[in-house]
N, CA, C and O atoms as a Tinker XYZ file with bonds, in Angstrom:
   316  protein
     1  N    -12.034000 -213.659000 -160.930000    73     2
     2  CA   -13.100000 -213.623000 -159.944000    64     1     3
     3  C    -12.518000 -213.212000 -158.599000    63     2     4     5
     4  O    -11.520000 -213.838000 -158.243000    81     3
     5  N    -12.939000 -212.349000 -157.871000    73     3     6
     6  CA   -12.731000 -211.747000 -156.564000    64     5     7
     7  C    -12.656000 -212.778000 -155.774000    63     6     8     9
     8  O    -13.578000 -213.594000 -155.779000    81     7
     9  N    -11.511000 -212.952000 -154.913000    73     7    10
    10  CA   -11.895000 -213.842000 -153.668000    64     9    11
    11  C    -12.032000 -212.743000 -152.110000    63    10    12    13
    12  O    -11.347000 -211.807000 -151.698000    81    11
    13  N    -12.998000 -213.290000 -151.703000    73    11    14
    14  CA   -13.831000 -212.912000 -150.963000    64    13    15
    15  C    -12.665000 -213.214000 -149.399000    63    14    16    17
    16  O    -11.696000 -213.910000 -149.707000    81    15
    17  N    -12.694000 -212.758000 -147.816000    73    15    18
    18  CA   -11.761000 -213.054000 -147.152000    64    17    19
    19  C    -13.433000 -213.016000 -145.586000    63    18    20    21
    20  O    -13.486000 -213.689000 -144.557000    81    19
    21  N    -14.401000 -212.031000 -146.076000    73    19    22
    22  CA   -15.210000 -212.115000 -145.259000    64    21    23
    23  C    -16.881000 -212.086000 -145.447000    63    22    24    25
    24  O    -17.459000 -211.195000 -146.070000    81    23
    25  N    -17.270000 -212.740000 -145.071000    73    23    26
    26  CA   -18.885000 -212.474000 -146.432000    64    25    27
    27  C    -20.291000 -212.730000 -144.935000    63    26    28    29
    28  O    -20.405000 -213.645000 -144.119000    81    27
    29  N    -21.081000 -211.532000 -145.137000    73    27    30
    30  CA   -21.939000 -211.463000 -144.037000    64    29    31
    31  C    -22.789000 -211.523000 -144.624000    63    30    32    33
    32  O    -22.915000 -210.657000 -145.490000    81    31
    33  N    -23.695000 -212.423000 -144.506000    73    31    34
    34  CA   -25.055000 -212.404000 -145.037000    64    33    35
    35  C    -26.609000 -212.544000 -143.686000    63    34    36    37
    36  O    -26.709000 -213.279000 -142.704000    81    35
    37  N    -27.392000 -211.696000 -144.139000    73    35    38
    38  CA   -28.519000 -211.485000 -143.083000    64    37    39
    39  C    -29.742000 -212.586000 -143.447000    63    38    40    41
    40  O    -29.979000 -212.935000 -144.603000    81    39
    41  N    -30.750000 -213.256000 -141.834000    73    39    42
    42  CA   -31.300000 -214.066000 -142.168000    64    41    43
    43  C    -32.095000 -213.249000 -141.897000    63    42    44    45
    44  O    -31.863000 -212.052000 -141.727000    81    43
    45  N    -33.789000 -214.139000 -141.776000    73    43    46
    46  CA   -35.058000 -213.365000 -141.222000    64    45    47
    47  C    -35.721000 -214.831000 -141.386000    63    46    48    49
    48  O    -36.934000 -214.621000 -141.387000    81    47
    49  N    -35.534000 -215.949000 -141.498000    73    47    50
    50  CA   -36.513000 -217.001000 -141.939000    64    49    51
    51  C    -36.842000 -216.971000 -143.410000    63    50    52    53
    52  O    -36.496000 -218.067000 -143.851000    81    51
    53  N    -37.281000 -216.328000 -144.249000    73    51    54
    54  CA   -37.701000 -216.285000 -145.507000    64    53    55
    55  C    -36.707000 -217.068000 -146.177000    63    54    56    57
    56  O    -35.523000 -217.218000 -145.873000    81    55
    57  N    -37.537000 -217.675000 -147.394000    73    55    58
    58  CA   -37.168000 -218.280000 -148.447000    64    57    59
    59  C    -36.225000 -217.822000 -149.069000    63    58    60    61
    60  O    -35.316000 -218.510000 -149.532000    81    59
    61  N    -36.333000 -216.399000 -149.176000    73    59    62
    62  CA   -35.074000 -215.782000 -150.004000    64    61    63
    63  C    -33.998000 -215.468000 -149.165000    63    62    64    65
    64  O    -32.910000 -215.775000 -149.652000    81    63
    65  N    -33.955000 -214.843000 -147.821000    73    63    66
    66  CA   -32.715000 -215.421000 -147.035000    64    65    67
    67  C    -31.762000 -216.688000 -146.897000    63    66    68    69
    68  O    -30.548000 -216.838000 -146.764000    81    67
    69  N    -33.115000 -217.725000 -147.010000    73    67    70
    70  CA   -32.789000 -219.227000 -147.307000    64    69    71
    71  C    -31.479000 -219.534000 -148.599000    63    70    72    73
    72  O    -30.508000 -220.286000 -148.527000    81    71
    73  N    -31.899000 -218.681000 -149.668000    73    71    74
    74  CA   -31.197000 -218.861000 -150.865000    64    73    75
    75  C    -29.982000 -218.031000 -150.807000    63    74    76    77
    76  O    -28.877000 -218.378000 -151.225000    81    75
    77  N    -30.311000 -216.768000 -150.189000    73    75    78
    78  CA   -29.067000 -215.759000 -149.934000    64    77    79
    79  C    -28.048000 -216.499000 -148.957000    63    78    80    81
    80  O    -26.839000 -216.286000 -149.051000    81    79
    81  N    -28.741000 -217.644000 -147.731000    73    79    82
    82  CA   -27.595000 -218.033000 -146.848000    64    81    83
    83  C    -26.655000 -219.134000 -147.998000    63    82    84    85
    84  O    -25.441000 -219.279000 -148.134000    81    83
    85  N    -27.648000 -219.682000 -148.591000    73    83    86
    86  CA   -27.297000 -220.758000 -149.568000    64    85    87
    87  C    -25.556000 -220.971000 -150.269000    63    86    88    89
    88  O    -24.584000 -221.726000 -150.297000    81    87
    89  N    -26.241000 -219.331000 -150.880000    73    87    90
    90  CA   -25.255000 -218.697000 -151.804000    64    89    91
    91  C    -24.218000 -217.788000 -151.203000    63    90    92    93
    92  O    -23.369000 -217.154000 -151.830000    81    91
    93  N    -24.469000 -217.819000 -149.416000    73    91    94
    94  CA   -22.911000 -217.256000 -148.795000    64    93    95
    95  C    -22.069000 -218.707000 -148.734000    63    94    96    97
    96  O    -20.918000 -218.744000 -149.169000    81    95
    97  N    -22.683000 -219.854000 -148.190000    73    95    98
    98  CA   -21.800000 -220.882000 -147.895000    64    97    99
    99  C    -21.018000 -221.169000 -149.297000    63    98   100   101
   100  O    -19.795000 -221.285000 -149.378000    81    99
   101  N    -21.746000 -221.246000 -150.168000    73    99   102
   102  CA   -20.549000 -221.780000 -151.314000    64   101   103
   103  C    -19.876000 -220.607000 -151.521000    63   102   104   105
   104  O    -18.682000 -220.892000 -151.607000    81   103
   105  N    -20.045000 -219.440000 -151.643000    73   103   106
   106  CA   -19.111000 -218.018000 -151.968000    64   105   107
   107  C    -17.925000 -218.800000 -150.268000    63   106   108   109
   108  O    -16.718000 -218.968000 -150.441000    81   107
   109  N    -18.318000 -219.000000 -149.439000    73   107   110
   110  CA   -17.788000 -219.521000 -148.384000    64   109   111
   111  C    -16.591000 -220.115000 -148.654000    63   110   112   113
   112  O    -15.568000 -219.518000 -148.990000    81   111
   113  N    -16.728000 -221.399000 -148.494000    73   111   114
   114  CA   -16.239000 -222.859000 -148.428000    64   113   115
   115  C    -15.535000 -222.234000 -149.985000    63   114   116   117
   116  O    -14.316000 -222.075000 -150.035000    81   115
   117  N    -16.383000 -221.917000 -151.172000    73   115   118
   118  CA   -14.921000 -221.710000 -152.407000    64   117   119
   119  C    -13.473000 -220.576000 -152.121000    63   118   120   121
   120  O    -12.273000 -220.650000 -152.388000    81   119
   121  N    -14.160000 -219.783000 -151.594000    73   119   122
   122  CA   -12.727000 -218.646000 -151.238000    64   121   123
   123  C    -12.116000 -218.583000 -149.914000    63   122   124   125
   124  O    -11.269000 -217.787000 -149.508000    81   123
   125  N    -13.062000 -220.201000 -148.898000    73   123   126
   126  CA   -12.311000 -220.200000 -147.758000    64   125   127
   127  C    -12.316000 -218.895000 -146.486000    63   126   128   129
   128  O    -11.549000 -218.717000 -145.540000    81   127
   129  N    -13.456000 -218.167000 -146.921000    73   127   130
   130  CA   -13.658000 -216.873000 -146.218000    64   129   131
   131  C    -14.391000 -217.534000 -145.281000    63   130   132   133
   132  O    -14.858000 -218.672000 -145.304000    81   131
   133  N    -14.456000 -216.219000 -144.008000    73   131   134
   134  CA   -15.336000 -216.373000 -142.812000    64   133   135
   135  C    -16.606000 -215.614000 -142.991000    63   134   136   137
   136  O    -16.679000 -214.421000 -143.283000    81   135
   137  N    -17.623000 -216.454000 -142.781000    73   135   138
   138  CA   -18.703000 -216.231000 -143.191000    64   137   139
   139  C    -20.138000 -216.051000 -141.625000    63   138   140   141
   140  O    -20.749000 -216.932000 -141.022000    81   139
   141  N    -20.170000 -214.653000 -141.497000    73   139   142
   142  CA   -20.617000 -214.068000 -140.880000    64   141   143
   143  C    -22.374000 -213.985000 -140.904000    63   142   144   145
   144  O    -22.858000 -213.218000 -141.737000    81   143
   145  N    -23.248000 -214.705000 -140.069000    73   143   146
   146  CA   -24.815000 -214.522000 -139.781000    64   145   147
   147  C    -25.117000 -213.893000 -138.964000    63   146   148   149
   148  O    -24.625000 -213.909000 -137.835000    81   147
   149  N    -26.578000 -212.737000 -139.616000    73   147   150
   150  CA   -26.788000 -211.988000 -138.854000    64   149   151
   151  C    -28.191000 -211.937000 -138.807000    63   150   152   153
   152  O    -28.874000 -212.308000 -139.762000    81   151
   153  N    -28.732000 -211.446000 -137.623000    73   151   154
   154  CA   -30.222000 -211.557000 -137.821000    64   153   155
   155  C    -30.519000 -209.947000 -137.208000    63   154   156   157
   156  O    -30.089000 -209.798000 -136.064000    81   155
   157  N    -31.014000 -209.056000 -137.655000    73   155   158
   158  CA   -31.420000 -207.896000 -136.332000    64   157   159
   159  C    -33.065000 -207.871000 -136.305000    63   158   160   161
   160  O    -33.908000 -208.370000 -137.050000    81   159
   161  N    -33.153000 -206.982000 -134.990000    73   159   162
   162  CA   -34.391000 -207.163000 -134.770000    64   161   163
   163  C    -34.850000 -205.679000 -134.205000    63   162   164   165
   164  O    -34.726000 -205.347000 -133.026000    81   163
   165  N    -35.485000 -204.716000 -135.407000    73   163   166
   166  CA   -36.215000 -203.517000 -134.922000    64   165   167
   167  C    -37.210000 -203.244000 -133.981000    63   166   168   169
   168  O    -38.421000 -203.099000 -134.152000    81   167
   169  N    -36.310000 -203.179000 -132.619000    73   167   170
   170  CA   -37.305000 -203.079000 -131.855000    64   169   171
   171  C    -38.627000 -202.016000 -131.818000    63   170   172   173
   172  O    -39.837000 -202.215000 -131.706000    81   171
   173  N    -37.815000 -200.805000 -131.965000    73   171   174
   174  CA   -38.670000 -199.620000 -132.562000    64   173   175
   175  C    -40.408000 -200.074000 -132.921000    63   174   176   177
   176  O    -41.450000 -199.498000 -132.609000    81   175
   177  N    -40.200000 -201.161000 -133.589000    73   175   178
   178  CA   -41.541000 -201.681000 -134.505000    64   177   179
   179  C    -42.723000 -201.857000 -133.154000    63   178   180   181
   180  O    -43.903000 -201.517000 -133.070000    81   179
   181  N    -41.787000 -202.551000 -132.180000    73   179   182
   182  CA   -42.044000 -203.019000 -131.302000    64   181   183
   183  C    -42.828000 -201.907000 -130.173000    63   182   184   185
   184  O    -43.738000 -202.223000 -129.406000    81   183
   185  N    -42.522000 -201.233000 -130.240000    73   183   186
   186  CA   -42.573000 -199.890000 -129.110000    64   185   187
   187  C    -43.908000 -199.599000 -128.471000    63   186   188   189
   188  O    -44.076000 -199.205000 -127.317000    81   187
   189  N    -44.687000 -199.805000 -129.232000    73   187   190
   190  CA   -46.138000 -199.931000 -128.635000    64   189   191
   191  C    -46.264000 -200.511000 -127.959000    63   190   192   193
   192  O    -46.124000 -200.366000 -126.744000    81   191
   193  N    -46.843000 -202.100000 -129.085000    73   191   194
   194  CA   -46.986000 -203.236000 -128.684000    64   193   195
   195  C    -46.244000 -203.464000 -127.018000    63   194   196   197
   196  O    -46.917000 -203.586000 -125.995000    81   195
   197  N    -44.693000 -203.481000 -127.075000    73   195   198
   198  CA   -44.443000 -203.755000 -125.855000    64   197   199
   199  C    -44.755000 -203.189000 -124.359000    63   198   200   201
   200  O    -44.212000 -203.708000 -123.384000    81   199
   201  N    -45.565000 -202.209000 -124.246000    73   199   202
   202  CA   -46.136000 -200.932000 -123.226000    64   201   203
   203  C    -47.160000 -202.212000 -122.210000    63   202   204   205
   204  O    -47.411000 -202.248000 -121.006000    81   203
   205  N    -47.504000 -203.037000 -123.225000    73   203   206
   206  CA   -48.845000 -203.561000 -123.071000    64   205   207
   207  C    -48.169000 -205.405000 -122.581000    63   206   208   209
   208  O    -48.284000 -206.136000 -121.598000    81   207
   209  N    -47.564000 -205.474000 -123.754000    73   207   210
   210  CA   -46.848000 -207.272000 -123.780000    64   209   211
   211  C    -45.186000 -206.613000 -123.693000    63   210   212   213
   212  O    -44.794000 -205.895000 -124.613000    81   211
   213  N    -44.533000 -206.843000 -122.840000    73   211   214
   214  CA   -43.386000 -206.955000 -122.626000    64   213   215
   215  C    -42.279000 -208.265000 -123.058000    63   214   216   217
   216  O    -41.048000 -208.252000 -123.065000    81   215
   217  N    -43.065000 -209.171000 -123.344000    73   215   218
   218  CA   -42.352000 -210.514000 -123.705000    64   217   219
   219  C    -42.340000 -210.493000 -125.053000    63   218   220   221
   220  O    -41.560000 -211.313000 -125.536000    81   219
   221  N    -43.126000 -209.630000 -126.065000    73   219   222
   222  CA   -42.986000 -209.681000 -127.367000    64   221   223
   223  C    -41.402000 -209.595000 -127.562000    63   222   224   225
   224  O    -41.041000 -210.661000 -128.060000    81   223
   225  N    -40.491000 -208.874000 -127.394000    73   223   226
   226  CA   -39.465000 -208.141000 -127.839000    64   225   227
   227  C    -38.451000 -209.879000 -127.444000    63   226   228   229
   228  O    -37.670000 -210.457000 -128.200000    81   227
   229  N    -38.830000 -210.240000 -126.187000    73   227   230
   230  CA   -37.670000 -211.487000 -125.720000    64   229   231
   231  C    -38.306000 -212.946000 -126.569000    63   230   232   233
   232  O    -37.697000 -214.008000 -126.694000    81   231
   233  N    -39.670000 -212.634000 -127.078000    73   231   234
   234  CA   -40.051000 -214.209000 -128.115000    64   233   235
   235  C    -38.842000 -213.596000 -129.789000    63   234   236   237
   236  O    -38.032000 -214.257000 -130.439000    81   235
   237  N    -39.196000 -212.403000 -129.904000    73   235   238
   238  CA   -38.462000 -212.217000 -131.112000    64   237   239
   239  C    -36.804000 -212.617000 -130.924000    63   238   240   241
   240  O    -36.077000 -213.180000 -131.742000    81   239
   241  N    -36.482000 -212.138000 -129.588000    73   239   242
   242  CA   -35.185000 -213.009000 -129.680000    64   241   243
   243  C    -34.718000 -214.229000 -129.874000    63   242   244   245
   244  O    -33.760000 -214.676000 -130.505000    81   243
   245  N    -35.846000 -214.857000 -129.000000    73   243   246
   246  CA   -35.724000 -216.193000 -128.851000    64   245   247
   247  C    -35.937000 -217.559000 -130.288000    63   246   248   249
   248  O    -35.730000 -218.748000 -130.531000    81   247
   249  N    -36.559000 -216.129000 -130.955000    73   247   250
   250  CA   -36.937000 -217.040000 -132.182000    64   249   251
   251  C    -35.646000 -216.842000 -133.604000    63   250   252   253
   252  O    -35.450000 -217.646000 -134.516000    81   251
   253  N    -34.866000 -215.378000 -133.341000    73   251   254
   254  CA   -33.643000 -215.005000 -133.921000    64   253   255
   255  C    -32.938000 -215.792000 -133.382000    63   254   256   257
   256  O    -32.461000 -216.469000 -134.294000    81   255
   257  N    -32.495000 -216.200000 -132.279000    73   255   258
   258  CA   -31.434000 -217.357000 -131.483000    64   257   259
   259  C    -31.846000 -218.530000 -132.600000    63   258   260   261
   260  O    -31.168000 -218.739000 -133.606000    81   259
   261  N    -32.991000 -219.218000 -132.285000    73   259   262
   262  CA   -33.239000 -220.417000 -132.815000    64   261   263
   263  C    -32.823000 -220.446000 -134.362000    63   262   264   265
   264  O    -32.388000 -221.516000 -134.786000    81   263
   265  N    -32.910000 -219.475000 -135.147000    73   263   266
   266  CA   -32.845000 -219.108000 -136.407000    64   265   267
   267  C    -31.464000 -219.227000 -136.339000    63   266   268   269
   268  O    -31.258000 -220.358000 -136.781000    81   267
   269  N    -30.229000 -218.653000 -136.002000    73   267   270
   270  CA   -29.129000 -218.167000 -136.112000    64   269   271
   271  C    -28.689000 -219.872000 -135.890000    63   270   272   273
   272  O    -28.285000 -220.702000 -136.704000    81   271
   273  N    -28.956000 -219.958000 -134.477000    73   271   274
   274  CA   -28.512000 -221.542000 -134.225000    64   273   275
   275  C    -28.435000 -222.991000 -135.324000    63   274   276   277
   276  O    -27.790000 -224.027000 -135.488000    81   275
   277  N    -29.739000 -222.109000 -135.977000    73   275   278
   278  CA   -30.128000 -223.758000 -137.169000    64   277   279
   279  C    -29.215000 -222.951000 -138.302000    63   278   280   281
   280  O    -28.777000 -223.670000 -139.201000    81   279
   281  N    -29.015000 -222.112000 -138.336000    73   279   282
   282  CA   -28.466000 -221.519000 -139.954000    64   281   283
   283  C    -26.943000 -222.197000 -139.583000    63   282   284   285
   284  O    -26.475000 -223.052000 -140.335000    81   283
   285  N    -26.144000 -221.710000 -138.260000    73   283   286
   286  CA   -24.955000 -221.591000 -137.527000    64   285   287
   287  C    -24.372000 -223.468000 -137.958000    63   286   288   289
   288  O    -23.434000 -223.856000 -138.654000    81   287
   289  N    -25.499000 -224.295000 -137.119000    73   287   290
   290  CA   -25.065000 -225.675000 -137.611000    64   289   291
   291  C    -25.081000 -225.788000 -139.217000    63   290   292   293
   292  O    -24.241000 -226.628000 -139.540000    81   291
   293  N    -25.672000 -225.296000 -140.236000    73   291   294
   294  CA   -25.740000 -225.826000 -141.144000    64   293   295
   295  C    -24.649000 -225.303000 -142.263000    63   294   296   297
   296  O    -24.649000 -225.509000 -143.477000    81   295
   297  N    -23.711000 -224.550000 -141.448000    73   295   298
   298  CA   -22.811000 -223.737000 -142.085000    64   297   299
   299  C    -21.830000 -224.410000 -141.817000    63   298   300   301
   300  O    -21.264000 -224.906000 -142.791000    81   299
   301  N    -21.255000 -224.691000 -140.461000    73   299   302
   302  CA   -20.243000 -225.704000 -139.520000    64   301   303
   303  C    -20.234000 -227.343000 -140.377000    63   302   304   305
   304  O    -19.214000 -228.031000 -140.383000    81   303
   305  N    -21.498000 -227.776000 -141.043000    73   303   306
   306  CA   -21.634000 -228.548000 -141.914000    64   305   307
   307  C    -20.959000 -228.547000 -142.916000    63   306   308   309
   308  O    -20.096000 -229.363000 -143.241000    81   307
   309  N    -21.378000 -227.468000 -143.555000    73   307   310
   310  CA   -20.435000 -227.277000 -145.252000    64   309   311
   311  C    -19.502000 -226.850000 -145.014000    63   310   312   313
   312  O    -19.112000 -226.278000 -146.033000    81   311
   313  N    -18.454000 -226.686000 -143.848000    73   311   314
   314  CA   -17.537000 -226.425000 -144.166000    64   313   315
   315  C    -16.998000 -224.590000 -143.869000    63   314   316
   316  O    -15.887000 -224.206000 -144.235000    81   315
């Protein structure tokens, strides 16, 4: 079995990110790798919308921070 030395896995909130972060921490903590969270955020999507609401683009951050932050402790947890 491959041991792993760096393993990045992407969140978004979803359930299946949930399971994908799941399954970086133990790939983690077993091969002792550094285990890298990422969240991005297409602003592009945004490009309209923001002409009009300018704070859309800084709630999406703010809500990727919060995300990263709760994933971040729960990783520092396992190890």
């Amino acid at each position: 079995m491959p041991h792993y030395k760096n393993i990045l896995v992407g969140i978004d909130g979803s359930d299946e990110a949930k399971h994908a972060f799941q399954k970086a921490i133990d790939l983690a903590v077993d091969d002792q790798a550094h285990l890298i969270i990422a969240h991005v955020i297409d602003t592009s999507t945004y490009a309209t919308i923001a002409q009009y609401d300018r704070t859309i683009v800084e709630r999406a951050g703010k809500h990727a921070n919060g995300l990263l932050d709760t994933y971040e402790e729960e990783a520092e947890e396992a190890g």
